[in-house]
N, C-alpha and C positions, 0 to 999 in steps of 0.2 A: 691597829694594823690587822688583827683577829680578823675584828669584824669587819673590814671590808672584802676580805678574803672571800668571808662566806657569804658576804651580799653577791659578789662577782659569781659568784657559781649557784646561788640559790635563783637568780634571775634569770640566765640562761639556762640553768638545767629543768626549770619550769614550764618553759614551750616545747618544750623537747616531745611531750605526751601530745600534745596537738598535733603535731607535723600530720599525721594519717587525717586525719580534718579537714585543718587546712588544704593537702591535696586532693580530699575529695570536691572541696567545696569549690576549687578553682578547677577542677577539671583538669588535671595535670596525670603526665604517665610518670614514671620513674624517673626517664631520659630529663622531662622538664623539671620535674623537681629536683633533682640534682644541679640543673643551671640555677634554680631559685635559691636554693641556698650558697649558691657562689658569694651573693652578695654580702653575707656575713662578713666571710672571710676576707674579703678583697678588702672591704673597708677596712677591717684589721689589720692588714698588713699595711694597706696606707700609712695610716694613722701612726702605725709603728716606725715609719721611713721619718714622722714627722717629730715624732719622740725622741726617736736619737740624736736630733739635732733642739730639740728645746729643753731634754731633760737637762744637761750641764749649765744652761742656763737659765732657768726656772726653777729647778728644783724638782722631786721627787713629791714634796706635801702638797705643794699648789698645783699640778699637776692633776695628785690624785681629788684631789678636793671637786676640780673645772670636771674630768672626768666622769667621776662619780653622779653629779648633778644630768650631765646629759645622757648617762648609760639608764637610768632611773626614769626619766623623760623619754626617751623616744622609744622604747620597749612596746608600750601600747599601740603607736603607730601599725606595729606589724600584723596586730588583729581587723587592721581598717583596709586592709587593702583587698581590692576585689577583681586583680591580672598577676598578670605574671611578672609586666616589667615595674610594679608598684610594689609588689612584694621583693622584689629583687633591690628594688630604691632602699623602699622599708630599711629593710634585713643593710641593707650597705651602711646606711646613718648608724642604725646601732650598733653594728659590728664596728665600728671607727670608733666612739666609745668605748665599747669592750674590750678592742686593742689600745685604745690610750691607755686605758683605768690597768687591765694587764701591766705593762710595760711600767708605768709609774710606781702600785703598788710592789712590786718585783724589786725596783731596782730602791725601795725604802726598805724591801725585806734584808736586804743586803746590808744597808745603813744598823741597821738592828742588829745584826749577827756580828757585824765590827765591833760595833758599840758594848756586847756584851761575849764578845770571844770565844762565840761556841753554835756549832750548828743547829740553826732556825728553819729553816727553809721548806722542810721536809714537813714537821710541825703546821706551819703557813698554809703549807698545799694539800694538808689533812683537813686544813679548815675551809678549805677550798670545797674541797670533796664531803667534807655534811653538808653545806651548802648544798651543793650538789646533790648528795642523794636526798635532802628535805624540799629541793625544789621540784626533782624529779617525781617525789612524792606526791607533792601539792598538786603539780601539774597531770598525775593519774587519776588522782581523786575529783579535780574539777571537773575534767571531759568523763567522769564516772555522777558525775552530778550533774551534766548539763552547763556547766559553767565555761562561757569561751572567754578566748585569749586576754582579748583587752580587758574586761573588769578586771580580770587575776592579774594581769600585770601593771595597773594600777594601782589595784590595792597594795600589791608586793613591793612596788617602786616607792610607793609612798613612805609605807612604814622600813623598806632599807634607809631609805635615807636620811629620816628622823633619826633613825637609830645608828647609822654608822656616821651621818654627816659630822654631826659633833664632835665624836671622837677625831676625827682628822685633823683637830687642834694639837693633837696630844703627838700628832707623830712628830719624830727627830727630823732634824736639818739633815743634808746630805754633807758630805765631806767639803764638796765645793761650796756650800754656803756656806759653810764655817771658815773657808779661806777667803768669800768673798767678805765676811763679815770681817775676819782680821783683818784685811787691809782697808776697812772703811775705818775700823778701832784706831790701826796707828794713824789716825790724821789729828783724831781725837785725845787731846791730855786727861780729860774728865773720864775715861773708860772703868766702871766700879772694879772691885776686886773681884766678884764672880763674873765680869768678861774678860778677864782678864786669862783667870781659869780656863773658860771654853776657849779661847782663841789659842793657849797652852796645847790642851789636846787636840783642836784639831790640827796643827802643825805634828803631832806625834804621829797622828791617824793617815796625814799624806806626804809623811816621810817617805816612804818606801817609794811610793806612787814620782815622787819628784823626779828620786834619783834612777828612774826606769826609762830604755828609751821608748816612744813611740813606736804602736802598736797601730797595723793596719785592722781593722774588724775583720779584712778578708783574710786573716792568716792562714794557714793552714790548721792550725788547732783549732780558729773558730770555726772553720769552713765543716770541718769534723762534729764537733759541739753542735752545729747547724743542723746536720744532716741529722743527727741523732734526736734532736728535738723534732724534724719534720717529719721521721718516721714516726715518731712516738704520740704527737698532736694528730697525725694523717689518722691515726687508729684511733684516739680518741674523738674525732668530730665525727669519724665513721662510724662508731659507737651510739654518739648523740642525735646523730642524722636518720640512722636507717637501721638500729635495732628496733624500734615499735614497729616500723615498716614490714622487718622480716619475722616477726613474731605473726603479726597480726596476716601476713599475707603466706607465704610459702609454709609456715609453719600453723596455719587459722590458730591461733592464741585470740578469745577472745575477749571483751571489757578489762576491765582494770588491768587484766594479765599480763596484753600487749604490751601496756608501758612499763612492764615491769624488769625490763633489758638493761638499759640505762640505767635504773634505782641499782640493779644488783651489780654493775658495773665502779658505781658511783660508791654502792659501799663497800663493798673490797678493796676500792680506794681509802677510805677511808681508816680501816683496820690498818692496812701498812703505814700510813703518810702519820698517820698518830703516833708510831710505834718508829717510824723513820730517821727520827734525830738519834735516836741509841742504836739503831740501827746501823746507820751512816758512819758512825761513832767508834763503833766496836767493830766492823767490817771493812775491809776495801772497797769501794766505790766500782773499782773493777774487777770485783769479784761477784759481790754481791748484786751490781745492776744486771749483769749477764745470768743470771742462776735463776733470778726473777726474768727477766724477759725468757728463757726457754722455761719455762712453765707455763707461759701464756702463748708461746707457740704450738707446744704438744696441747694443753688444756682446750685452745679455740678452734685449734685444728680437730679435735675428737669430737669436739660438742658439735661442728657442720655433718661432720661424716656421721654422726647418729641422727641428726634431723629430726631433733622430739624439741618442746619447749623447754622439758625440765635439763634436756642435757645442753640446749641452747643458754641459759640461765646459768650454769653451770661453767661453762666457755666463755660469756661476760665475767664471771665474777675471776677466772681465771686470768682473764685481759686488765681486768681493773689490778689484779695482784701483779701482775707483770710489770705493769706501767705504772705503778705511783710515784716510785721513787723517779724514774729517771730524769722528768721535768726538770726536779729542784736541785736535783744534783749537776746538771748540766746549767742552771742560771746562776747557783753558786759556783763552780769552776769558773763560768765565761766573767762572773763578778770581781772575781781573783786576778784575771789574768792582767801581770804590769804591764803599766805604759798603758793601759787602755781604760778610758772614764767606765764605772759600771752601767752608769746609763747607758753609754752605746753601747758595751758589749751585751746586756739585756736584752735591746731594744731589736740590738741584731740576731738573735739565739729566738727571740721571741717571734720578730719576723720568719724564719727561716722555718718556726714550728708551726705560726698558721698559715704560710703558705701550704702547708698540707693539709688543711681546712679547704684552703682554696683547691686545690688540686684534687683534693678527696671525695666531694660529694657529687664532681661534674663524671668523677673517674668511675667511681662505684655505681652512680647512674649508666654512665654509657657501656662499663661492661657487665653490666645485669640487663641491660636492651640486648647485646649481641649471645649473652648466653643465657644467666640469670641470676638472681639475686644470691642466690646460696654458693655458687660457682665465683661469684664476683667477691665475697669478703674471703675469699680464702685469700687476700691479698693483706688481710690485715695480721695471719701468722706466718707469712712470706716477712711482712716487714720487723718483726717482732725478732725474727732471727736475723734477722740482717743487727738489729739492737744490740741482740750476745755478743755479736764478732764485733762492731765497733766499740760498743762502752768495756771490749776487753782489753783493745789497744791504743786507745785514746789518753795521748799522756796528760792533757787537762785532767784527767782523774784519776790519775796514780796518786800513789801518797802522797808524793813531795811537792804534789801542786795543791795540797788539801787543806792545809794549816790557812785558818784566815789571817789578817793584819799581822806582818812580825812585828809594828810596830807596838813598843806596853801603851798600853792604857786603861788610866785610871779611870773605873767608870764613874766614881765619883763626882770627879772633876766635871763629868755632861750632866749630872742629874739622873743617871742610867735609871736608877731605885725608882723612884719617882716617875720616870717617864713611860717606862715599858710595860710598867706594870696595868697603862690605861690603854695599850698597842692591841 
C-alpha cells in the first residue's frame, strides 16, 4: 500500500517543475494555462463519480491494480502535446487515472486501518508526500539538466510500476469481498478451515455496518467533510500549479530555485504526515486540525506580504504544515461514517477535494489576469481559515466519531502479520 502511495505523488509531483516550459513552449498567458490544467482535474473528478459506483463492486485491489497500469501509461502523453486543446485532452486521461488510483488506493488505506485497529492514514499520506517532495525533486533537476517531460516520465512510470505493481498482490480484500466471498463459501461444503476463519471475521468486521441505517453521501456531515477537503485540495493543486510560476515570475527566482516552492511545500508535508498517526492519536482532530490550518494562514499570508523568495519558501513550507493532516483525517472520518460503503464515502470527500483542483487553477488564472498573481493566492490563506472554523465543528471529527470498527477483531484470523507487513 506504501508504495503506491508514493508512486501516486512521485509521478504527479514530477511535472510540476515543467509547467513554466510547458507554457512557454505553447505560448500560453496565465489566463490559458490555468484553463490547461483544468483538465487534470476534471478528469479526476469524473473518474471519481465512476469509482463510487464500482468500488463496492469490484473492489479496492483490482481497482488500484487497472489504475495504476493506466496513471503510469498515459503521463508521457502530456509531454507530446503541442496546443492547447491536446494538452487539455492529455492532462484529462491522466487525471482520470490519478483520480481512480486516488479513490481506490484511499478507500484500501481504510481496509488496513480496520484490519489493524489503529490509525494509518496520516502515515499513508506521508508517503504520499516523499513521493511528492522526490518527484518535485526529480522534476527540478531534469529541467535544470535539460531533460523534458516525456523521457522523465517514462522512465518514472516504468520503474513505479515494476516496483509497486507487484506488490498490489499483497493488498487485503475489502470488507465487501469478504461478504461477497462468504456467501459464495456457504454454497460450498468443502470450505477449508482457514475460510472458514476469514469469512468468521469478516462477518465481525461488517457487524456494525449491517445493523446501520442507510446513509445518503450528501448528508450533511459529508457535505461538511466535502467542503473541508475542497478547501484543503483547492490549496494544494494551487501550490502544484502555480508556485514555480510565481517564484520564477513576480518573484524572478531563477534555475533550480523556481521549482523549489512545491519541493518545500511537499516536505513540510512530509514532517507532519510521518509524525501524524501519533499525532491524530494523542490529539483531537478538532483541536489539532485547526491550530495547524492557522499557521498556514498567518505563515502564507506573511510570506505574500514580504514578497522575497526565501520568505515565499517559507509560506509554502507553512502551507505544507497546515495542510497534512487534514486530507487523512477527513477520508478516515467520511470511511467511519455508518450506513455508508467506504468506497463511496471516499470517492465522494475525494471528489468534493479535486473539484478544487478543478476550480482552482481556471480561478487563480483569471484572478491574476484581473489583478495579479501575488494578489490572486492570497486566496489560499482565505481558504486555510475557513479550515480552523470548520475542522473545529465538524462533528465527523469529534472524538466519538473517531474510534474505528467497534467491531473485535482478530487480526489473526486475516493474516493481518503477514499481509501488512508487504502493504
Amino acid at each position: 500500500m506504501t508504495a503506491v502511495f508514493v508512486v501516486h505523488g512521485l509521478l504527479f509531483a514530477s511535472w510540476t517543475a515543467h509547467i513554466p516550459d510547458v507554457k512557454a513552449n505553447l505560448g500560453l498567458t496565465d489566463g490559458t494555462l490555468g484553463l490547461a490544467l483544468l483538465g487534470a482535474p476534471v478528469g479526476s473528478v469524473c473518474a471519481m463519480v465512476a469509482a463510487a459506483y464500482l468500488l463496492p463492486r469490484l473492489g479496492s485491489r483490482r481497482i488500484v491494480q487497472i489504475a495504476l497500469v493506466g496513471y503510469c501509461a498515459a503521463g508521457p502523453l502530456v509531454g507530446l502535446t503541442g496546443s492547447l486543446p491536446s494538452l487539455m485532452a492529455a492532462l484529462f486521461v491522466w487525471g482520470a487515472f490519478q483520480g481512480s488510483l486516488d479513490v481506490a488506493m484511499n478507500t484500501q488505506a481504510i481496509t488496513v486501518e480496520r484490519a489493524n485497529r489503529r490509525v494509518l492514514m496520516s502515515g499513508l499520506h506521508g508517503s504520499w508526500s516523499i513521493g511528492s517532495f522526490a518527484g518535485a525533486g526529480i522534476g527540478a533537476l531534469a529541467v535544470g539538466a535539460g531533460v523534458t517531460l516525456t523521457p522523465q516520465l517514462l522512465v518514472l512510470g516504468t520503474l513505479a510500476l515494476l516496483a509497486a505493481g507487484l506488490l498490489t498482490t499483497r493488498m487485503l480484500p475489502d470488507a465487501s469481498e469478504h461478504h461477497a466471498a462468504d456467501q459464495d463459501g456457504a454454497d460450498h461444503d468443502g470450505a477449508d478451515q482457514d475460510g472458514v476463519d476469514q469469512r468468521g471475521a469478516a462477518k465481525a468486521t461488517l457487524g456494525s455496518r449491517r445493523g446501520s441505517a442507510p446513509v445518503s453521501r450528501w448528508s450533511g456531515g459529508m457535505v461538511l467533510l466535502g467542503a473541508i477537503a475542497f478547501a484543503s485540495m483547492l490549496c494544494e493543486g494551487a501550490t502544484a500549479d502555480w508556485a514555480s510560476v510565481y517564484l520564477a515570475g513576480p518573484l524572478h527566482a531563477a534555475g533550480v530555485e523556481s521549482g523549489l516552492g512545491y519541493a518545500t511545500f511537499a516536505l513540510a508535508m512530509v514532517a507532519v504526515r510521518l509524525s501524524g498517526n501519533r499525532l491524530l492519536t494523542r490529539y483531537r482532530s478538532d483541536r489539532l486540525l485547526p491550530a495547524l490550518a492557522a499557521l498556514a494562514t498567518v505563515g502564507f499570508a506573511v510570506g505574500l506580504l514580504i514578497g522575497r523568495p526565501g520568505a515565499a519558501l517559507v509560506g509554502f513550507a507553512s502551507l505544507g504544515v497546515g495542510l497534512a493532516s487534514v486530507v487523512p483525517a477527513v477520508f478516515s472520518a467520511a470511511g467511519r461514517i455508518p450506513g455508508l460503503h467506504p468506497g463511496t464515502a471516499v470517492a465522494t470527500a475525494s471528489a468534493c477535494g479535486w473539484a478544487g483542483f478543478v476550480c482552482g487553477p481556471p480561478l487563480i488564472g483569471r484572478l491574476a489576469s484581473l489583478s495579479s498573481l501575488p494578489t490572486a493566492l492570497f486566496l489560499l490563506p482565505a481558504l486555510t481559515a475557513f479550515i480552523v472554523i470548520a475542522t473545529s465543528i465538524a462533528r465527523a471529527l469529534k472524538p466519538q466519531a473517531e474510534p474505528l470498527a467497534a467491531a473485535e477483531l482478530d487480526s489473526g484470523q486475516l493474516g493481518i502479520g503477514r499481509s501488512t507487513q508487504h502493504l
